[in-house]
C-alpha positions as CSV (number, residue, x, y, z in Angstrom):
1,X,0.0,0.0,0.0
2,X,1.1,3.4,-0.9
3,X,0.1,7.3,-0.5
4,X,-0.1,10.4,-2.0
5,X,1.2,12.9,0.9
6,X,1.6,16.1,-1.7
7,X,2.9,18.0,-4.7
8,X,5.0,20.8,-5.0
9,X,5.9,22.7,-8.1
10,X,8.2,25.5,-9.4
11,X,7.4,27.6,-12.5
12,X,10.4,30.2,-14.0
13,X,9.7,33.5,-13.5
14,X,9.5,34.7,-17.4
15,X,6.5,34.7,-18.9
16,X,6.1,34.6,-23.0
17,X,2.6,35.4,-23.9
18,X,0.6,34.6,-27.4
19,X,1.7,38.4,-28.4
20,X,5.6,37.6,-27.9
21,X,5.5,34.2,-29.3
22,X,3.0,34.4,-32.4
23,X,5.5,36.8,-34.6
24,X,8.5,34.3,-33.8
25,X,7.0,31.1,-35.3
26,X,4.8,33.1,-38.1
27,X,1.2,33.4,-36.8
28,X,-1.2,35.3,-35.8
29,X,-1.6,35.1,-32.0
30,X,-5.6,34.6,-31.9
31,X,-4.9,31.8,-34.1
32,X,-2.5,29.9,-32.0
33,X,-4.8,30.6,-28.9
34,X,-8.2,28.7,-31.2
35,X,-5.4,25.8,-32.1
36,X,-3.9,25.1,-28.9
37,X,-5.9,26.7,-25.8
38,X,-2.6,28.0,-24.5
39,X,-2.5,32.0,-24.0
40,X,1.3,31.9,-22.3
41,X,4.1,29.9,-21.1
42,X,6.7,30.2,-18.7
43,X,10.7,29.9,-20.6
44,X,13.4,29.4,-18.5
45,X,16.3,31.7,-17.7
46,X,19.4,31.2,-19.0
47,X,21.0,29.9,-15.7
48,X,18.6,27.7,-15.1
49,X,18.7,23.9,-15.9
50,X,16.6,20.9,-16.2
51,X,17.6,19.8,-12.3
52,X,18.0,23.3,-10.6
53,X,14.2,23.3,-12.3
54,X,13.7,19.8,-10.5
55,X,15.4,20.6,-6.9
56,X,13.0,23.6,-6.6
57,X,10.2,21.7,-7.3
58,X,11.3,19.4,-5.0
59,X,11.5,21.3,-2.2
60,X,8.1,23.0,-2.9
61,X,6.8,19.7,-2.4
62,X,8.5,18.8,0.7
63,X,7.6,21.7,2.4
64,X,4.0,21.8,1.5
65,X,3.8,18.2,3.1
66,X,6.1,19.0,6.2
67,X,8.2,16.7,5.2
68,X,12.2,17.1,5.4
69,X,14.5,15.8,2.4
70,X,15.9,13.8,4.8
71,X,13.4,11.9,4.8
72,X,13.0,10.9,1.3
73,X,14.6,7.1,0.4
74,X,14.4,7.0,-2.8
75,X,14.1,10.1,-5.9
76,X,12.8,9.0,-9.1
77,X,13.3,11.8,-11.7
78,X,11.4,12.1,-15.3
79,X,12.4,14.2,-18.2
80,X,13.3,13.6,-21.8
81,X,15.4,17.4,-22.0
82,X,17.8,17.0,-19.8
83,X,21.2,19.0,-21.0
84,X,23.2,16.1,-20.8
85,X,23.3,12.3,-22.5
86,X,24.2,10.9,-19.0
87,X,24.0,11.7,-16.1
88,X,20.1,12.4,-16.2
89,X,19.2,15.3,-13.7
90,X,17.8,12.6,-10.8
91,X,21.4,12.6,-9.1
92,X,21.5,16.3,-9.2
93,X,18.2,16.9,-7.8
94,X,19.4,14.7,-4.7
95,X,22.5,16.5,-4.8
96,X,20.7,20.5,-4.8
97,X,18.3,18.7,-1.8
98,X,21.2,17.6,0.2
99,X,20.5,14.0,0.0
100,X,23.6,12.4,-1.7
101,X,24.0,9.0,-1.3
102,X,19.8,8.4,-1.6
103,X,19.4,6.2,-4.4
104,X,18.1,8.3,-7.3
105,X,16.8,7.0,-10.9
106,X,16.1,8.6,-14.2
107,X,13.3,8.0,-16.5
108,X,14.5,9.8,-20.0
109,X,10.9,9.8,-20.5
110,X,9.0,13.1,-22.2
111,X,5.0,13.2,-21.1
112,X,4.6,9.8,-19.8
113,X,7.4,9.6,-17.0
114,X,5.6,11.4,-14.5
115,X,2.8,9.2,-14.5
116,X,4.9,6.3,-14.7
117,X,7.2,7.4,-12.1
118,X,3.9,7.3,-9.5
119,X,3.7,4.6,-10.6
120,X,6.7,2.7,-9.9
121,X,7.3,5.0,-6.9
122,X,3.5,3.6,-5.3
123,X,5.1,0.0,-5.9
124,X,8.9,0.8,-4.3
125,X,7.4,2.8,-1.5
126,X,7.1,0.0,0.9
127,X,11.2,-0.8,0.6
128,X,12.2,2.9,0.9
129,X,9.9,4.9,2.2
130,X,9.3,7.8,1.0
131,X,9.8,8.3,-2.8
132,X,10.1,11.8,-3.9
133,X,8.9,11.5,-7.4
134,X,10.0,14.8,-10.0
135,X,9.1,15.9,-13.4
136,X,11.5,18.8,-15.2
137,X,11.6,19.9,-18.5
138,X,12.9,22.8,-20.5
139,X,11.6,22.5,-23.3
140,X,11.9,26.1,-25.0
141,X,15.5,24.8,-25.8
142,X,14.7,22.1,-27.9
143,X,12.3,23.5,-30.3
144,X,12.8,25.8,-33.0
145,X,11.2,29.2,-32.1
146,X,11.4,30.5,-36.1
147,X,8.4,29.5,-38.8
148,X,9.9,25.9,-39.5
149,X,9.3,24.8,-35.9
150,X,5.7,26.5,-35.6
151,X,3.8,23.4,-35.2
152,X,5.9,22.4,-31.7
153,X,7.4,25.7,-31.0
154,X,3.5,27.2,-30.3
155,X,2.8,24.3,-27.6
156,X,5.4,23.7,-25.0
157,X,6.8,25.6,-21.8
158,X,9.0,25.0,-19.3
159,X,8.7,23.7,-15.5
160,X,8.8,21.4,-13.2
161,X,6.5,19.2,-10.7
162,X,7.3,16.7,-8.3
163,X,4.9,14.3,-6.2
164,X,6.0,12.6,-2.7
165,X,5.1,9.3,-2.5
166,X,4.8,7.5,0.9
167,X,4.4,3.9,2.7
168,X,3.3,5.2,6.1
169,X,0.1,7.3,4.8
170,X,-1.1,10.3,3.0
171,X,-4.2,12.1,1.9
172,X,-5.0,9.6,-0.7
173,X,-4.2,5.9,-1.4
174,X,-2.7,5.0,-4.7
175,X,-4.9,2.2,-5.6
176,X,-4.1,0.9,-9.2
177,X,-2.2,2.1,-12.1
178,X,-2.3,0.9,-15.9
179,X,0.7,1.2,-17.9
180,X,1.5,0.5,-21.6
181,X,4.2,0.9,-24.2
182,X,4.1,0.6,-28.0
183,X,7.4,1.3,-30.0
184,X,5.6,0.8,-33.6
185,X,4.6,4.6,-34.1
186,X,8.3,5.8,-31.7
187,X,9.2,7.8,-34.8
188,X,6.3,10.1,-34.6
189,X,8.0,12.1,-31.4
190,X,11.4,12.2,-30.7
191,X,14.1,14.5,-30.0
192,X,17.6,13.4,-31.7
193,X,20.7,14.5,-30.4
194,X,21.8,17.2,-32.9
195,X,18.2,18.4,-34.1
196,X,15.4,19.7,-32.6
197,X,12.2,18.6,-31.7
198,X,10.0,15.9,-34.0
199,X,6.4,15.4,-33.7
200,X,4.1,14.2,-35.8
201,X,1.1,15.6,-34.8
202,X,-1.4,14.1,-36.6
203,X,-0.4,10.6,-35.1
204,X,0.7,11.4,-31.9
205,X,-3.2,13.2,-31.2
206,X,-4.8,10.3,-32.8
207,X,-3.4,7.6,-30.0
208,X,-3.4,9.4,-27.6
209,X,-7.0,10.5,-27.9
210,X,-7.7,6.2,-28.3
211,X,-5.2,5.4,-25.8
212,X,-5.6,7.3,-22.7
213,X,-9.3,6.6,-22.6
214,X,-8.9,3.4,-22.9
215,X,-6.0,2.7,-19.9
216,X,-8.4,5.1,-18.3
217,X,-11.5,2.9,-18.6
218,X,-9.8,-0.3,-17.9
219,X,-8.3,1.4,-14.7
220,X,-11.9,2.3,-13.6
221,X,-13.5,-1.1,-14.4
222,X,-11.1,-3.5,-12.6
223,X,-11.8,-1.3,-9.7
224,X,-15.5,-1.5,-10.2
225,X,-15.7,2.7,-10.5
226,X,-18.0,4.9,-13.1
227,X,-16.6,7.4,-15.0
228,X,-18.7,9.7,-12.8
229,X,-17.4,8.7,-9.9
230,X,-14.1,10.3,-10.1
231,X,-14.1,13.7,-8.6
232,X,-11.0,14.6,-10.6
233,X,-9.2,13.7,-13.6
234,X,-5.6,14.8,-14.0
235,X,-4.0,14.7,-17.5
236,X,-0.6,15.9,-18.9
237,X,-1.1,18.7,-20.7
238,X,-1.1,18.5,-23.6
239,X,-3.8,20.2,-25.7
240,X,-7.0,21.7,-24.8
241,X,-8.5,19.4,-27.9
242,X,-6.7,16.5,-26.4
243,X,-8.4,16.8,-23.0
244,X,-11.7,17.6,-24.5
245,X,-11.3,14.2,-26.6
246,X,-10.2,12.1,-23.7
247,X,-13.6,13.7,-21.5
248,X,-15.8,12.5,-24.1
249,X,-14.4,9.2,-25.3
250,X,-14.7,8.2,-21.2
251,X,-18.0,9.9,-20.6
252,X,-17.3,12.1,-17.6
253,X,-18.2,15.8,-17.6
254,X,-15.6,17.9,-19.0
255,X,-15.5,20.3,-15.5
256,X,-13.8,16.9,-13.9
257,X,-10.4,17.6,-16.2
258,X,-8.4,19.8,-14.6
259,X,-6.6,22.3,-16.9
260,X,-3.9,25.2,-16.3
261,X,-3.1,24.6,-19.8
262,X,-3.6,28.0,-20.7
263,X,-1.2,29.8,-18.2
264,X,1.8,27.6,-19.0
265,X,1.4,25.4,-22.2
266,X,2.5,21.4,-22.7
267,X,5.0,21.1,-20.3
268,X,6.1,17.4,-21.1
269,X,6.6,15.1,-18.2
270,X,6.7,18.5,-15.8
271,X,2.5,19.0,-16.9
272,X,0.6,16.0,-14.8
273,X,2.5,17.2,-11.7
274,X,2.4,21.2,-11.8
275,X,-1.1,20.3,-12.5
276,X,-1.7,18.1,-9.7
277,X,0.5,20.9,-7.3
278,X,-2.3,23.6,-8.6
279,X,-5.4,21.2,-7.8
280,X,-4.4,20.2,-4.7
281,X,-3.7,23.7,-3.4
282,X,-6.6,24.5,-0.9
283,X,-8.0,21.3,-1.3
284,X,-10.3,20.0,1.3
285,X,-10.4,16.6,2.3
286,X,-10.4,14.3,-0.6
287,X,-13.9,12.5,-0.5
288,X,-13.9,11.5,-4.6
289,X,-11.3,9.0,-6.7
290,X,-8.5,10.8,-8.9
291,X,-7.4,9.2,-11.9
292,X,-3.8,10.5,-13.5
293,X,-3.7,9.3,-16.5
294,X,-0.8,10.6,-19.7
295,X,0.6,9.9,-22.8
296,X,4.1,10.2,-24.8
297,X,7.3,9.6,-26.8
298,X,7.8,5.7,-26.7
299,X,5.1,5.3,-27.2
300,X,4.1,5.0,-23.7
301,X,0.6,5.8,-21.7
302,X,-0.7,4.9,-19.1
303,X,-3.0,5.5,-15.8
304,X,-3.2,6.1,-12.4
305,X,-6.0,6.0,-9.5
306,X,-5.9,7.4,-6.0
307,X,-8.6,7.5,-3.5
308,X,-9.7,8.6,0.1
309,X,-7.7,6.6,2.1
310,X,-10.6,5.1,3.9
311,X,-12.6,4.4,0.6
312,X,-13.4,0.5,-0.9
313,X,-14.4,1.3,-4.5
């Protein structure tokens, strides 16, 4: 048995509106709002780096749960922009948090690793403890801001969320989680090491709009739940479209998807997290299921429920 204790997130200070970014890629900036339901994004400063992203998120989250970075066991860390081939930013996250020597693991994964880092952290949590769980991306670095790269360049920000994962209790039980992987269609979005971002949009919107519903309603069925019985769904953040596709295709009321979409754009495996950190910010006590649920480069998607600790679904 694991727990959600909290989230914790940490946003860069400069903001790039639809105004600043429209003239860059070559559109206009109503236009890229109708396409993509973003209005802004947050670009990170030139000092800044994928894990100094990460540590602050990190400690966001520890303090919002009370919780000291001594006491994390294990870090699990998801990105797919880190600056370097190796080392991935998981080692330097424990590092910037004063934690060296705490086992910490890198999962090179871009949208999908948060989700799959709950995951993994809700099955390792009863070996060490407490599993600090971190998504960190800057992605304004590997897209093309000029006309050629409009079709990425217009979507993505940059950020970073992180999740603490416990075996000793929290404010919701991870119940179940659904994972999947398909490297047939891998080509469609990938970032190379000497080019800039690929995506085939077209295919990428077209399973993931099939394939999140469906780990979604396999999730809720082998758990005996309806579709209206989750208070929340969470989603990486993708696309406004994306979310309104996924709310459909399950049949739950579209004012259950959470979305800060808007105020910072697709934020890769970052999104699910800073999304989670904003939800759960002045939350009450949690009385409905949650469902996580992304998708990305691998292909890989997946699911994830939580509920009231005290619930039997």
């Amino acid at each position: 048995m694991a727990f959600l204790r909290g989230f914790g997130c940490y946003l860069p200070a400069r903001v790039v509106d639809n105004a600043e970014l429209a003239p860059l890629v070559g559109v206009d900036p109503a236009w890229l709002l109708r396409s993509t339901g973003i209005e802004q994004r947050r670009f990170a400063a030139d000092g800044e780096t994928v894990s100094s992203l990460g540590t602050e998120a990190a400690r966001d989250c520890l303090k919002r749960c009370a919780a000291e970075a001594g006491d994390v066991g294990l870090v699990i860390a998801a990105s797919g922009s880190g600056e370097f081939r190796f080392p991935g930013p998981a080692t330097a996250i424990a590092r910037g948090l004063g934690i060296s020597g705490v086992p910490a693991i890198d999962l090179p994964m871009a949208s999908a690793g948060s989700l799959f880092g709950l995951s993994l952290a809700a099955d390792l949590a009863h070996r060490y403890g407490n599993v600090l769980v971190v998504g960190s991306e800057i992605m304004s670095r590997v897209v093309r801001l000029e006309p050629p790269g409009r079709d990425t360049a217009i979507l993505f920000g940059d950020g970073a969320g992180a999740a603490l994962v416990s075996a000793t209790g929290g404010f919701a039980e991870i119940r179940d989680s659904v994972l999947a992987s398909d490297g047939e269609f891998a080509e469609a979005l990938l970032l190379c090491l000497d080019a800039p971002l690929h995506m085939d949009g077209r295919t990428i919107i077209l399973h993931a709009s099939r394939k999140m519903p469906r780990a979604i309603l396999q999730l809720l069925e082998r758990n005996r739940l309806q579709p209206a019985e989750v208070g929340t769904y969470i989603l990486h953040q993708a696309n406004l479209n994306l979310i309104t596709r996924v709310a459909h295709a399950v049949g739950a009321p579209e004012s259950r998807f959470f979305s800060n979409l808007a105020r910072y754009g697709n934020t890769s495996s970052a999104s699910m997290l800073i999304a989670a950190a904003e939800w759960s910010t002045g939350q009450e006590e949690l009385t409905q299921p949650v469902v996580f649920a992304a998708f990305g480069a691998g292909l890989n998607w997946g699911a994830v429920l939580a509920v009231p600790p005290a619930a039997t679904p």
